[in-house]
TIVO-2410 file (N, C-alpha, C; in nm, 3 decimals):
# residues 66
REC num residu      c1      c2      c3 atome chaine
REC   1      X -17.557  -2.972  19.997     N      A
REC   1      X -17.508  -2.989  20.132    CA      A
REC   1      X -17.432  -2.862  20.172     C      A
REC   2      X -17.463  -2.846  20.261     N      A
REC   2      X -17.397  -2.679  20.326    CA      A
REC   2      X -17.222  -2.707  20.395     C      A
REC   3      X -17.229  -2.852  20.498     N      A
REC   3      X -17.128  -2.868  20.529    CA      A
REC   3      X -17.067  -2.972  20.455     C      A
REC   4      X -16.899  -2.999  20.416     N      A
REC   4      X -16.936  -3.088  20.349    CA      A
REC   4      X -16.842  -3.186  20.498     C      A
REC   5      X -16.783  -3.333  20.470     N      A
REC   5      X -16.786  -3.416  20.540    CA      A
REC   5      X -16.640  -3.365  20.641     C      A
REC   6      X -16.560  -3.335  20.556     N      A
REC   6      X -16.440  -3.328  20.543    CA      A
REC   6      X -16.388  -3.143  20.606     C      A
REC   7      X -16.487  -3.059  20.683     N      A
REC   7      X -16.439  -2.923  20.706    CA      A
REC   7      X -16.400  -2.964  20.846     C      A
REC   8      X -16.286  -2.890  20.898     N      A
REC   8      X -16.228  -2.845  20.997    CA      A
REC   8      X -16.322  -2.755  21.088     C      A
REC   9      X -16.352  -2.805  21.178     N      A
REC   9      X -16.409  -2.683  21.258    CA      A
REC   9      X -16.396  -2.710  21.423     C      A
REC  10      X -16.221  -2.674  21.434     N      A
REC  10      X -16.195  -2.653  21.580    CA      A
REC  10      X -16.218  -2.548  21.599     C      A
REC  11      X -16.181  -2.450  21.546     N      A
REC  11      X -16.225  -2.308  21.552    CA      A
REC  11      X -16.367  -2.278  21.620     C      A
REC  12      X -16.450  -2.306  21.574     N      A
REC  12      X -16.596  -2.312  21.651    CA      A
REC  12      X -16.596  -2.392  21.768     C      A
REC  13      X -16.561  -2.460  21.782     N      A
REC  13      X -16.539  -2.536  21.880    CA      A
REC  13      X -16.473  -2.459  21.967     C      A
REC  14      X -16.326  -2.415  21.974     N      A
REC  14      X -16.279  -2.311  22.035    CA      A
REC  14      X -16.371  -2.230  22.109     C      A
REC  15      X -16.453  -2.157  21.959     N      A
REC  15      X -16.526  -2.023  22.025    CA      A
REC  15      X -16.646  -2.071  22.128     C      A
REC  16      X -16.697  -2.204  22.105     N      A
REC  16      X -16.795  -2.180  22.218    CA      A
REC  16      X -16.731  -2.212  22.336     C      A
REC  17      X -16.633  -2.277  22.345     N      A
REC  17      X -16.533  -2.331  22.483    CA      A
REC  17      X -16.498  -2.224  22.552     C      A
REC  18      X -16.463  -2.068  22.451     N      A
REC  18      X -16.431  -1.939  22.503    CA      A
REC  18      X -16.601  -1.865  22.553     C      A
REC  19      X -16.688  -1.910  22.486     N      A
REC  19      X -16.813  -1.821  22.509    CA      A
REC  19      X -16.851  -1.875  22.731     C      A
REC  20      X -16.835  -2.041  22.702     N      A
REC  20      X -16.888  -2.089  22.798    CA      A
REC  20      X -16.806  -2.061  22.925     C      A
REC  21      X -16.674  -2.050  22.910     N      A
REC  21      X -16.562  -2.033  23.028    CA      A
REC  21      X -16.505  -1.909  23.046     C      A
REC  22      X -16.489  -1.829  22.943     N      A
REC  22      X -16.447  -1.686  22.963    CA      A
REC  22      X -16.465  -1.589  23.084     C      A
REC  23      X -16.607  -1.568  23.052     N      A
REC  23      X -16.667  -1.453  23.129    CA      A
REC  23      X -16.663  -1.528  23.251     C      A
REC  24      X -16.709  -1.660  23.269     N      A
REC  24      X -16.752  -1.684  23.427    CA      A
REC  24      X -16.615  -1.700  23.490     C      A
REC  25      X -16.478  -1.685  23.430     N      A
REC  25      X -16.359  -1.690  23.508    CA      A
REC  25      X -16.312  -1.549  23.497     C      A
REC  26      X -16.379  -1.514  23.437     N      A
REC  26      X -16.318  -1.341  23.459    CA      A
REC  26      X -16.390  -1.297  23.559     C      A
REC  27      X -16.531  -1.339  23.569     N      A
REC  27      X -16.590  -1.309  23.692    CA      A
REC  27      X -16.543  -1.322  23.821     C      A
REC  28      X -16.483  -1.495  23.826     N      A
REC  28      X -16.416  -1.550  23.950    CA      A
REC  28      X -16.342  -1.454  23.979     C      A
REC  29      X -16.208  -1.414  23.862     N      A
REC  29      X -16.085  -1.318  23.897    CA      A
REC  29      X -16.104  -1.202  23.980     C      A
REC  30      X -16.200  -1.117  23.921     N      A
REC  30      X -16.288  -1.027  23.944    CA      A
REC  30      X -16.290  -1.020  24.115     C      A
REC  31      X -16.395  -1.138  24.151     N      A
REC  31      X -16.432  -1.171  24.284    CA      A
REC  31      X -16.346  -1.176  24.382     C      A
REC  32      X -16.260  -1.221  24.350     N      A
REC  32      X -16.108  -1.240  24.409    CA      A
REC  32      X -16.083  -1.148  24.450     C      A
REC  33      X -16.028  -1.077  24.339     N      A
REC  33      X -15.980  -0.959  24.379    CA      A
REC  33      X -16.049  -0.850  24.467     C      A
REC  34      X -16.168  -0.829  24.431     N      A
REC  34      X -16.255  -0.771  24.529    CA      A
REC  34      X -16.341  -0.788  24.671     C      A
REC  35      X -16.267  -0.935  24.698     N      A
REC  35      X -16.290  -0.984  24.836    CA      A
REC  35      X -16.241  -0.955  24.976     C      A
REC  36      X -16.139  -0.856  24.914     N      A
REC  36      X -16.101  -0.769  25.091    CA      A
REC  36      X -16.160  -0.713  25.079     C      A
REC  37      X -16.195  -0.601  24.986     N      A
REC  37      X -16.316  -0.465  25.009    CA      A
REC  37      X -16.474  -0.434  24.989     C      A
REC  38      X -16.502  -0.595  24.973     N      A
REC  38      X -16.637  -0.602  24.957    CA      A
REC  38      X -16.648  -0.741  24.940     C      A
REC  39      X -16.679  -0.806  25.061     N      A
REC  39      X -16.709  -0.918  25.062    CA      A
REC  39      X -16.871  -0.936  24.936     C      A
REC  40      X -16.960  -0.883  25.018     N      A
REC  40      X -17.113  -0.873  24.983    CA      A
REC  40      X -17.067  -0.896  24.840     C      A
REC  41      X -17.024  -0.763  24.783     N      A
REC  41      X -16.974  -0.798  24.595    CA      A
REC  41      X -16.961  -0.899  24.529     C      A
REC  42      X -16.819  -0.924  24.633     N      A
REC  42      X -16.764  -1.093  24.585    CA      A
REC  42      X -16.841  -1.188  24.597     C      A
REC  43      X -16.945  -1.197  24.657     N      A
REC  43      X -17.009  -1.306  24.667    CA      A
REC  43      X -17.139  -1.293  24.545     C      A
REC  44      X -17.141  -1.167  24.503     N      A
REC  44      X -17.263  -1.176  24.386    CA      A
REC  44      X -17.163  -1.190  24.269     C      A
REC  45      X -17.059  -1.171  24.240     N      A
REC  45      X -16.989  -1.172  24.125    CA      A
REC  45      X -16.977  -1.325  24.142     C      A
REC  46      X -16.964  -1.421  24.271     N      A
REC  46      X -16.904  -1.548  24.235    CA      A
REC  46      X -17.082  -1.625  24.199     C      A
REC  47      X -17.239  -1.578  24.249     N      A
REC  47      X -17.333  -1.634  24.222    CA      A
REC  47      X -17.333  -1.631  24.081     C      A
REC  48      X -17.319  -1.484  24.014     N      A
REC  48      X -17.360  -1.465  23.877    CA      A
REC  48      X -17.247  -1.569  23.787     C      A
REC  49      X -17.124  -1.560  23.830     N      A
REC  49      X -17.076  -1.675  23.740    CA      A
REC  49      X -17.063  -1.799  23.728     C      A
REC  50      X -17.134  -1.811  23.841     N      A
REC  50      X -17.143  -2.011  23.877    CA      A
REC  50      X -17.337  -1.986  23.784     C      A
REC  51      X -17.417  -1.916  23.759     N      A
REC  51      X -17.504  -1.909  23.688    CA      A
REC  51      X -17.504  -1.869  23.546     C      A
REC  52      X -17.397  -1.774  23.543     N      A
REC  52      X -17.354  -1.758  23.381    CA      A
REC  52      X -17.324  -1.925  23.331     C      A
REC  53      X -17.249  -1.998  23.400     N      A
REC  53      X -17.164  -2.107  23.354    CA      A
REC  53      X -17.269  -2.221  23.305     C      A
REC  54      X -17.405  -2.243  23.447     N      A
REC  54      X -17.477  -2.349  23.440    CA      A
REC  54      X -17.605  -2.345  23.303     C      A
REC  55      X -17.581  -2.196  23.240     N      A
REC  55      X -17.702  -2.112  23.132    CA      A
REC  55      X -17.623  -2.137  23.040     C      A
REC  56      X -17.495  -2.079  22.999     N      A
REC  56      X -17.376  -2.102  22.887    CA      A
REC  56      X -17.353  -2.192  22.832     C      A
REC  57      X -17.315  -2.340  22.967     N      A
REC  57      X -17.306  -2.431  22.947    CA      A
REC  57      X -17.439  -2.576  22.874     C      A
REC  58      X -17.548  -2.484  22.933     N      A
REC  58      X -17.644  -2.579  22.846    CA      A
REC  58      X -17.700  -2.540  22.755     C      A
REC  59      X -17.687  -2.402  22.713     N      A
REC  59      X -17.722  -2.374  22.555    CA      A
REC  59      X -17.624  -2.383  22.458     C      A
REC  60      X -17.461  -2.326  22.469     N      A
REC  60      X -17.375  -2.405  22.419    CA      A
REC  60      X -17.299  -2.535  22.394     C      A
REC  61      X -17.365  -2.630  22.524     N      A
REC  61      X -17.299  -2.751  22.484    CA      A
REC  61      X -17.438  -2.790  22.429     C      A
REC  62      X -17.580  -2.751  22.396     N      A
REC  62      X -17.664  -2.820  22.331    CA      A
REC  62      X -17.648  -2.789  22.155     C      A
REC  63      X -17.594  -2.705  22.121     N      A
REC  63      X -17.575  -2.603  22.014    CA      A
REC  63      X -17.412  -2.735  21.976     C      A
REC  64      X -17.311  -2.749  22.067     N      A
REC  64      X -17.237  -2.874  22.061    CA      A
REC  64      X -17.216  -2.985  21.972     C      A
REC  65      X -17.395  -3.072  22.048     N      A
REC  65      X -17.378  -3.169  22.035    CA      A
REC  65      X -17.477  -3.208  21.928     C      A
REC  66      X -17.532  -3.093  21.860     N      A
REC  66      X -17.602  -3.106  21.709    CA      A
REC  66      X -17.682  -3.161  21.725     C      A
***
C-alpha cells in the first residue's frame, strides 16, 4: 500500500486550494488596479481569471475527489 490509512495530508489539500484560487485572484487584483488606465485590459485580465478558475477548478477538484 503506498498510502497508508492514517497520513495527514492537509498540506496537499492546501496546495491545490492555492493552485485553484491564487492566480485567478491575483488576476482580479491585477484588474483592479488597472481599471482606470485600461479598461479594455481589465476586462481581459477579469475573462482570463473567471476561466483560469472554471479549468483549475475542475481538474483540481477532480484530482480532489479521488
Amino acid at each position: 500500500m503506498i498510502l497508508a490509512d492514517n497520513m495527514n495530508l492537509d498540506g496537499l489539500v492546501i496546495f491545490f486550494l492555492l493552485i485553484i484560487f491564487g492566480p485567478p485572484l491575483l488576476l482580479v487584483l491585477i484588474g483592479f488596479a488597472i481599471k482606470s488606465n485600461s479598461a479594455k485590459g481589465a476586462k481581459v485580465l477579469f475573462i482570463m481569471a473567471v476561466t483560469y478558475l472554471l479549468i483549475a477548478g475542475g481538474i483540481c477538484g477532480t484530482l480532489m475527489m479521488g
